[in-house]
NUPA-318227 format. One record per atom (N, C-alpha, C, O, CB): z, y, x. Coordinates in steps of 0.1 Angstrom, whole numbers, plus 5000, padded with zeros to 4 digits. Glycine has a CB too. Example, Ala and Ser with C-alpha at 12.3 -4.5 7.8 and 13.67 -1.06 7.14 Angstrom:
<pts>
507849435132 507849555123 507849675132 508549675142 509049555113 507149785128 507149895137 507950005129 508050115134 505749945141 
</pts>
This chain:
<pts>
103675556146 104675646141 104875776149 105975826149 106075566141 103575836158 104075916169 104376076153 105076176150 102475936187 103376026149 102676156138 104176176130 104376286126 101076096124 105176086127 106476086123 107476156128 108176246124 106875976123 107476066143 108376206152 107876306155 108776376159 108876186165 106876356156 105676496156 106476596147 106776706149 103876446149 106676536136 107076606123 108476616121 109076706114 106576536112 108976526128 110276576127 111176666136 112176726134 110976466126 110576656145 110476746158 110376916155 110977016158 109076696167 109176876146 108877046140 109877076132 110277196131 107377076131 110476976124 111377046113 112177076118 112777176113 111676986102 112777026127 114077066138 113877176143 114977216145 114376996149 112977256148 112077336157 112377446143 113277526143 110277256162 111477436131 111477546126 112577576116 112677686109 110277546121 113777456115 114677506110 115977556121 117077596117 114977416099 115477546135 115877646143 115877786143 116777876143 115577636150 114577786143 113777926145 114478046131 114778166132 111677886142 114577946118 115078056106 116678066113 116878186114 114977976085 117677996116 118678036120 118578136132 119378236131 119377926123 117978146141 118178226152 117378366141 117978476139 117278166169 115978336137 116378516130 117478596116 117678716112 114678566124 117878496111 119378536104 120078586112 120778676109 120278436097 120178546125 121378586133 120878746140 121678826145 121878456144 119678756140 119178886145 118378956135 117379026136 118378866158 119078896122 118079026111 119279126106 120379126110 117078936094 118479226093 119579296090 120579206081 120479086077 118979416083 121579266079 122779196073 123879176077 124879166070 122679096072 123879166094 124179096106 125579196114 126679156119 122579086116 125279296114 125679396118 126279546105 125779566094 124479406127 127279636110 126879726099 125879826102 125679866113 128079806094 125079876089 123979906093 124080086093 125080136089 122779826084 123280166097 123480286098 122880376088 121980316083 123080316110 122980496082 122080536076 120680606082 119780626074 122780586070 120780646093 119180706096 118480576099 118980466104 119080836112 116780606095 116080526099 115980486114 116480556123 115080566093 115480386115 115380316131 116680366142 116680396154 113780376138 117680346130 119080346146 119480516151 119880606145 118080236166 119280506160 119680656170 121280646174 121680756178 119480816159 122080566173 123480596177 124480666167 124280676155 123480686189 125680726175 126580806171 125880976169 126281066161 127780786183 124780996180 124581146179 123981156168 124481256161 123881206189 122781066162 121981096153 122781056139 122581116128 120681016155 123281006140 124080976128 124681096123 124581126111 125180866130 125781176135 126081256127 125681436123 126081536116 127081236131 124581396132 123181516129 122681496114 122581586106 121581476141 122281346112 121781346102 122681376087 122181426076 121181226103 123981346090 125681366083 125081486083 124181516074 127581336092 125581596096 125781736094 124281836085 124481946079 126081786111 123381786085 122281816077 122381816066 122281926060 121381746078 122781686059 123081686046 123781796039 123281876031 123781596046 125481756047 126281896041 125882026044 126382106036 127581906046 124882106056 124682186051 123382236040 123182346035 124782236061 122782106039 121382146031 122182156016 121282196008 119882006032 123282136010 123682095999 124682305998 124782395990 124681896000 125082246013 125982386010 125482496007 126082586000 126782426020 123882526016 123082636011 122182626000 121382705995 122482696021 122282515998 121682495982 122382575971 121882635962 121782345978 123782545973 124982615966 124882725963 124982755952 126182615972 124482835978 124782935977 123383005975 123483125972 125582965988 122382965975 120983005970 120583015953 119883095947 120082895977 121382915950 121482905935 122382975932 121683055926 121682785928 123483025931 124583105925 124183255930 124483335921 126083055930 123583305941 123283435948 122283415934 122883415923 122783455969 120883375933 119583405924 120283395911 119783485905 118083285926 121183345902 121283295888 122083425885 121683515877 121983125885 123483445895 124383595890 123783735895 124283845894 125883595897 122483685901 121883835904 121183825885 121483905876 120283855922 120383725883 119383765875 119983735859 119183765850 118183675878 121483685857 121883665849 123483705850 124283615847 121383565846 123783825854 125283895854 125783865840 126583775841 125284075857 125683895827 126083955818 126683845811 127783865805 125184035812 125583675812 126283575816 126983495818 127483405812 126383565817 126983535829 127283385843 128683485853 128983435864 124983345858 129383625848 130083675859 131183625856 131983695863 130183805862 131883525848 133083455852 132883335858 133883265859 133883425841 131783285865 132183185870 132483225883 132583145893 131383075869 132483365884 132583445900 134283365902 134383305913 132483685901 135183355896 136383305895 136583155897 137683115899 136883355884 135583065897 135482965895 134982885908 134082925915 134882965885 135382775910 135282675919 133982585920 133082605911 136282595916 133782515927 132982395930 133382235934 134382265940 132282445939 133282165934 133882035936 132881955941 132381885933 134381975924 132381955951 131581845955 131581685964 132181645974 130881905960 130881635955 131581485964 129681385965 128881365956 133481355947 129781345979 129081325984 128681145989 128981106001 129381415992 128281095982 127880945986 126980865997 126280795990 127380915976 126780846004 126080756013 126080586010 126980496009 126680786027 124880576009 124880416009 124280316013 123680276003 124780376001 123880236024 123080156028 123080036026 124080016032 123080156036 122579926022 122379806022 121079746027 119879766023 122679786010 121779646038 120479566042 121079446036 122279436032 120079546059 119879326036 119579226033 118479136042 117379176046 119479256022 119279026044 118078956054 118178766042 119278726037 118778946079 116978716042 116578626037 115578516044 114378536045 116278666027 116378426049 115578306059 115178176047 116078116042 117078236074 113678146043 113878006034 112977926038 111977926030 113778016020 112777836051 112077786054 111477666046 112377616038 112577776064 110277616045 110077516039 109077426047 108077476053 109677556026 109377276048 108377186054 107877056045 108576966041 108877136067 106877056044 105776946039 105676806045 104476816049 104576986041 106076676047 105776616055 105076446048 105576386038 107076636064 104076406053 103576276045 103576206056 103576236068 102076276038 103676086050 104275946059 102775906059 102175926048 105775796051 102175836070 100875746070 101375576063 102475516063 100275746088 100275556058 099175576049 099175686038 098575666028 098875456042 099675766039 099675856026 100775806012 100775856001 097875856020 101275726017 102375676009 103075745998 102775755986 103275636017 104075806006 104475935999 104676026013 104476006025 105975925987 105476156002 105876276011 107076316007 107776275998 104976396010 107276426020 108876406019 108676616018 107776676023 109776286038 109876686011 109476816013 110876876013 111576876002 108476866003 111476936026 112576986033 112477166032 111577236036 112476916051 113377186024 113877326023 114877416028 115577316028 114177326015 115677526033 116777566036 116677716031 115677786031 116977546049 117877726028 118177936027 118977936030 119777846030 118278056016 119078076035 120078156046 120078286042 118978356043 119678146064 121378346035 120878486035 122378596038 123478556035 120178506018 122278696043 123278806050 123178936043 122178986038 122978836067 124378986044 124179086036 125279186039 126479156038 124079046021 124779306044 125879436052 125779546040 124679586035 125179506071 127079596035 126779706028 127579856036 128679826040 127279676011 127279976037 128080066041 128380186031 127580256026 127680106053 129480186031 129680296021 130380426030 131280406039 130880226007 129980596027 130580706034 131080796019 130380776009 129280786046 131580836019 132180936009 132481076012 133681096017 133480876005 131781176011 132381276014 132781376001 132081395991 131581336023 133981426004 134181565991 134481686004 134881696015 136081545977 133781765990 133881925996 134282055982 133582065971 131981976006 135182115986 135482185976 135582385982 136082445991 137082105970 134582405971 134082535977 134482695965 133682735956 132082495980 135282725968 135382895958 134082945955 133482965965 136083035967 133382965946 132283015942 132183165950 131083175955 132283005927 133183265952 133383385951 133283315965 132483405970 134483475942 133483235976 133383205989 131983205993 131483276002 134083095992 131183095982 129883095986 128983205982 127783205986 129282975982 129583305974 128783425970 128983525977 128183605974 128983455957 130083565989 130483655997 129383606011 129183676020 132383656000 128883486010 128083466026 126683456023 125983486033 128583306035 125683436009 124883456006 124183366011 124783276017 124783556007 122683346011 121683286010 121683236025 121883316034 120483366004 121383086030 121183076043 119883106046 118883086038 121682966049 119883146062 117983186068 117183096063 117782996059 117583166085 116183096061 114982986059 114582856072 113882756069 113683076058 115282886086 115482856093 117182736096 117482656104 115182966099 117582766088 118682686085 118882536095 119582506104 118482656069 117782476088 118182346090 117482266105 117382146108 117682286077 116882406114 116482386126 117482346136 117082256145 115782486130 118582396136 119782336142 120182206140 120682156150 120682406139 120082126127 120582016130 119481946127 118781966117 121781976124 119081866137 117581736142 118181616137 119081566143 117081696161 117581556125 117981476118 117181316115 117381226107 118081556108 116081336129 115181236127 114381196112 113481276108 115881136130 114681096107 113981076093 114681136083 113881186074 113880926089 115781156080 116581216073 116681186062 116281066060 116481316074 117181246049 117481216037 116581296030 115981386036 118781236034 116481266013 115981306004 116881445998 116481525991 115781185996 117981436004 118981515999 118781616010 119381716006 120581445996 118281656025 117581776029 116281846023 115181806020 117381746040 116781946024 115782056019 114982016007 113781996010 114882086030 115081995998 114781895989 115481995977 116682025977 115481725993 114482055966 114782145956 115582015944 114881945937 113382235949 116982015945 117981965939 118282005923 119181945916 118882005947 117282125919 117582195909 118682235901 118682235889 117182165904 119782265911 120882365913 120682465904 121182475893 121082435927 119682565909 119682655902 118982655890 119382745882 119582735908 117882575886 117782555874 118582515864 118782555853 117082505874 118982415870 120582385858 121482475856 122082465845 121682265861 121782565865 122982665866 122082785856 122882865851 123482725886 121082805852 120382905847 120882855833 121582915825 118882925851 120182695831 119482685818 121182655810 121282665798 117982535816 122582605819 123582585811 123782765808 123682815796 124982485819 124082855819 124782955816 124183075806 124883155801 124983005827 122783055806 121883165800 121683155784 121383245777 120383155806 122083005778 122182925771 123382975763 123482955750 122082805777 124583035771 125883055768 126982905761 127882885753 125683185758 126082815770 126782665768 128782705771 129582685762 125982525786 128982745779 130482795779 130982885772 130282955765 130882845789 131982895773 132782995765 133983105775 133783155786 133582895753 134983115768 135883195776 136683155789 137683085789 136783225769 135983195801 136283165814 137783145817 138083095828 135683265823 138883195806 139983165810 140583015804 141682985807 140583275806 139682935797 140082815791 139782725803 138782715810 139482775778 140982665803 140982555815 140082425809 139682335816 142882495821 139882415796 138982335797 137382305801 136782205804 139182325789 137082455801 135982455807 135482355818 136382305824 135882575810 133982315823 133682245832 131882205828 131182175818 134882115831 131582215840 130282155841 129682065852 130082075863 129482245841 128681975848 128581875864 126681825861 125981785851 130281655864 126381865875 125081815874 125281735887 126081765896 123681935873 124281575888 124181485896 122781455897 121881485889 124981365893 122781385912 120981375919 121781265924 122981265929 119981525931 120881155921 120581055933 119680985933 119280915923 121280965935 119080985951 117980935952 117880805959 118180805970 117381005957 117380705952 117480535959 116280535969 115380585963 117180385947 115980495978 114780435991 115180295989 116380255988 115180486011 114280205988 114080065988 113280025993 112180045987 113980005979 113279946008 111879866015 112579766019 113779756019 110879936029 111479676024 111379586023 110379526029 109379596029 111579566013 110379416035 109179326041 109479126044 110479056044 108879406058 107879106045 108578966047 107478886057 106378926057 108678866032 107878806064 106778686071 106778596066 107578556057 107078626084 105678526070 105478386061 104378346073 103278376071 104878386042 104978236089 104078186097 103478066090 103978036079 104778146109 102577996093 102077856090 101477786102 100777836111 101077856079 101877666099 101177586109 101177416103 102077376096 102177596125 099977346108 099977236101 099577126109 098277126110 099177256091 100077006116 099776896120 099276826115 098776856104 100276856123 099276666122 099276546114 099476526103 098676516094 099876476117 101176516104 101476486091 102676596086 103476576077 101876326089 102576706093 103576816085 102776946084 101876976092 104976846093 103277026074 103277116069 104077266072 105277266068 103577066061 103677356076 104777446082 104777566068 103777616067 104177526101 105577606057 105877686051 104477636040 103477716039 106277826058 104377516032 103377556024 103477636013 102577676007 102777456021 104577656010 105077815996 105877856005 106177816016 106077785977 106077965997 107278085993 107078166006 105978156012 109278025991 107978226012 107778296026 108978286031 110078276025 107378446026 108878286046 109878226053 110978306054 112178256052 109578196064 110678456058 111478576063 111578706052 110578766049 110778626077 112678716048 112378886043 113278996043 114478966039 111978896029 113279056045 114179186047 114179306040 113279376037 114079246057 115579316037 115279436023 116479556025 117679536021 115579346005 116079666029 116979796033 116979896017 115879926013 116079916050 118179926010 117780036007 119080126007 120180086010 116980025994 118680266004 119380366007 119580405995 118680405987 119080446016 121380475992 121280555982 121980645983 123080625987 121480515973 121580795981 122480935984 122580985968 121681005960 121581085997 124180985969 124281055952 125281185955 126481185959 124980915938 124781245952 125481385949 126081465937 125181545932 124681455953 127281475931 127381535923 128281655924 129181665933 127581465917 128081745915 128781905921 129081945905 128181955897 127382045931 130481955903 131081965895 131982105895 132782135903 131581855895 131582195884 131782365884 133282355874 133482275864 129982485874 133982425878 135382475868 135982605875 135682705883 136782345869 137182555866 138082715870 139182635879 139882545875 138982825853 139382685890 140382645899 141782635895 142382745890 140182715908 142682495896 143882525892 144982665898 145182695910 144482395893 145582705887 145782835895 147282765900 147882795910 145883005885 147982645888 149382625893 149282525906 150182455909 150382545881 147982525914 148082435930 147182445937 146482375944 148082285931 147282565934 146282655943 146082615962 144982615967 146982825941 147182585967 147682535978 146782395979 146682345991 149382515976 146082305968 145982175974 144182175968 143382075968 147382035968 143682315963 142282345962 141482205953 140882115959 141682365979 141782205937 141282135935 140882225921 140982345920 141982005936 140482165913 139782195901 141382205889 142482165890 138482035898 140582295879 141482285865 141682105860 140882025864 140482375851 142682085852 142581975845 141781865844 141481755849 142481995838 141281975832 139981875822 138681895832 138081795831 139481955803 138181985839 137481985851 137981865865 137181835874 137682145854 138781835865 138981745875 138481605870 137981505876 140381755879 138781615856 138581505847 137281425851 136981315856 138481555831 136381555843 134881565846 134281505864 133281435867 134581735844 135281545871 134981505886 135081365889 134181295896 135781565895 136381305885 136581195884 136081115874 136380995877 137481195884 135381135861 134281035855 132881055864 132080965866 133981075839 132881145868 131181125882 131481015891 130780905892 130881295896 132481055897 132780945904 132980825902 132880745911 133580965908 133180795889 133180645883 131580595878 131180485878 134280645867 130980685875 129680655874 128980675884 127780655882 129180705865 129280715896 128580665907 128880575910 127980485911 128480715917 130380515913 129980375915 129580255910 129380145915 130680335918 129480315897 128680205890 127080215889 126580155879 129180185877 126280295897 125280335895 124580215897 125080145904 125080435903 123280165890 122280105892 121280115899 121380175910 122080095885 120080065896 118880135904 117880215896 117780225884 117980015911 116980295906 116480355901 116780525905 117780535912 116580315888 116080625902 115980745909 116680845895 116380825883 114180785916 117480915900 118280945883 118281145888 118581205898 120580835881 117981185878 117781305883 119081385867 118481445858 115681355885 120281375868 121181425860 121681515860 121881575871 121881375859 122181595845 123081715844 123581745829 123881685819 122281845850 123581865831 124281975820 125181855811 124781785802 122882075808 126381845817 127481745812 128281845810 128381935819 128081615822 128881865797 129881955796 131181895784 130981875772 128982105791 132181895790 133081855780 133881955769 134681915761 133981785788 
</pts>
């Protein structure tokens, strides 16, 4: 019967081993958004990157669309911006050990399973609300821009053609709007981009009479990231002016983005020309 306790020994052994890496996989902890860690500094390098790659995105598209389309696009010189900024990380860690074990003579077998699984989500929210006639008085940033903030791996949402200004062309040139003084007016284009990886182990080992993982895999880990951005154009309320938000039915529009980001699914969604 040594080949019995041999085996049970291991199962003890390896359904150790899946608890000690649950306790040191992702899940465990909250997780950060830059790749491989970096602290507080990189974190908010990689933060401060974001908002400015988005803010001179802003102003790169509105400087090119009212130069090349004045006749237009010159009431939205009066008009606001609304932007609201998502961060999302989720890890996942998954421990499922499995062991095989046959009793001598080959009698029968015996087959011992476990799962273990953790799961950290972080959510960041940013809004930024910007005067159009603000971002059009400071103009295009240097091409050098984004050398100041070191962002390690960074996001999809740096430097990354967002197509701002293509949408801002094809609603306004289109004459999709109408009279800049109706507070109903409003437009909203959204980008978000999902990262999903993932990996797994699967050791083996085989005695006497046990089996170390003969299916499935033992370990797996699954990070993904999601940055959603949506930037929502109106006419600024003029009766609260003081608390810098959007018209009405333009705020409206801001707040259904926002509801459909959080219900966002998966998948890489490249959205716009929403006009109520």
């Amino acid at each position: 019967m040594r080949g019995t306790s041999s085996g049970a020994r291991a199962a003890r052994i390896g359904l150790a081993c899946a608890a000690l890496g649950l306790l040191g996989g992702c899940g465990t902890y909250v997780p950060t958004h830059q790749e491989g860690g970096g602290g507080k500094e990189a974190a908010l390098a990689l933060e401060g990157a974001i908002v400015q790659s988005i803010h001179c995105e802003l102003r790169k598209a509105l400087d090119t669309v009212l130069a090349n389309n004045e006749r237009h696009a010159y009431f939205v010189k009066d008009w606001a911006v609304q932007v609201a900024l998502t961060l999302t990380v989720d890890e996942t860690t998954i421990v499922a050990p499995t062991i095989a074990m046959t009793f001598l003579p080959s009698l029968f077998t015996l087959g011992l399973s476990g799962n273990a699984s953790t799961q950290a989500t972080r959510v960041d929210t940013f809004n930024f609300y910007y005067p159009v006639k603000t971002l059009l008085d400071r103009g295009p940033c240097a091409d050098n821009f984004i050398a100041q903030f070191p962002h390690g791996s960074g996001s999809l949402l740096i430097r990354s053609d967002l197509k701002t200004e293509e949408w801002l062309f094809s609603i306004l040139s289109n004459k999709v709007t109408v009279d800049s003084e109706d507070p109903k007016n409003g437009m909203q284009h959204r980008v978000t981009f999902i990262v999903d990886t993932g990996g797994g182990v699967t050791p083996g080992a085989t005695l006497a009479t046990v089996t170390l993982m003969p299916t499935g895999v033992f370990l797996t880990a699954d990070r993904k990231r999601t940055h959603d951005l949506t930037l929502t154009f109106g006419p600024a309320d003029k009766d609260q002016q003081a608390l810098k938000v959007l018209a009405p039915s333009a705020q409206t529009l801001y707040q259904a983005g926002q509801i459909v980001s959080g219900l966002q699914g998966t998948g890489t969604i490249l959205r716009g020309r929403t006009i109520p």
